[in-house]
C-alpha positions in Angstrom: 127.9 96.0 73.2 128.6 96.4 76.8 130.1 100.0 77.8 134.0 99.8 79.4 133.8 101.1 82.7 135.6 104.3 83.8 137.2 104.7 87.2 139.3 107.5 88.1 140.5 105.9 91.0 143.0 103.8 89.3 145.5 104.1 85.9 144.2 100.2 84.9 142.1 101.9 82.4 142.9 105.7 80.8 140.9 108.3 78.1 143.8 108.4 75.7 144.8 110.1 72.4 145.6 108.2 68.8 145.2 107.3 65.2 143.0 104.2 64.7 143.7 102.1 61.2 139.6 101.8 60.6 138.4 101.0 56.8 134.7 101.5 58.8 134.0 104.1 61.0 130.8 102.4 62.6 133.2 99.9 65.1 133.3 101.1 67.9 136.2 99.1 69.8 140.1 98.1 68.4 142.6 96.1 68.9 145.8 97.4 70.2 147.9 96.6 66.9 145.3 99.0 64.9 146.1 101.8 67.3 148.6 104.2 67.3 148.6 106.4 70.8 150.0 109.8 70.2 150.7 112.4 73.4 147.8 114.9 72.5 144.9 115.6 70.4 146.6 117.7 68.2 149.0 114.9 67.2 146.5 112.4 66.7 144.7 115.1 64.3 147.7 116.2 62.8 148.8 112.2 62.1 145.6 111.3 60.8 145.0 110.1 56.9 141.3 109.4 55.8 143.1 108.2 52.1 144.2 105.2 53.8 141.6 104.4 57.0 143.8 106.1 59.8 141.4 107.8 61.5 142.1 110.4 65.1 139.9 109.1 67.8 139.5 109.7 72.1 140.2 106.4 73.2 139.8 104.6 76.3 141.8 101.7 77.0 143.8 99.6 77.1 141.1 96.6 78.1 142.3 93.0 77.9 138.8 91.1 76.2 137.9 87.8 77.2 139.9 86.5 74.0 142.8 87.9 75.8 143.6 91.0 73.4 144.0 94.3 74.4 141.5 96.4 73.2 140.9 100.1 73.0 137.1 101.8 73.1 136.3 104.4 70.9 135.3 107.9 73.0 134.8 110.4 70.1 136.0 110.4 66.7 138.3 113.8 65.7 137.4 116.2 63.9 140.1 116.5 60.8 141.9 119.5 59.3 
């Protein structure tokens, strides 16, 4: 899979914070309505729950695909509590 470029010239594209809804943890991009953007890392670690796949995660996104969904590209998995 082709990496999601990064520019820090713009706010088209940002690194943010979330809980992703992932029954596997090997995909490695998400669509916007299995995402859940919280303000900090913190949050997204305190909101996770491995019992039912919502998983904290660095995110970068959002990217529209060429299916025309928004999509968000895994960074770095969280580490939980």
């Amino acid at each position: 899979m082709q990496e999601i470029p990064f520019d820090t010239e713009t706010n088209v594209v940002n690194e943010v914070y979330g809980v992703v809804y992932a029954p596997r943890s090997s995909r490695k991009r998400f669509p916007e309505n299995c995402v859940i953007i919280k303000d900090s890392a913190e949050n997204a670690v305190a909101s996770g729950d491995l019992e039912n796949h919502l998983l904290p995660a660095k995110l970068l996104g959002p990217s529209r695909s060429s299916e025309g969904l928004m999509l968000y590209y895994l960074v770095e998995w969280l580490p939980q509590n």
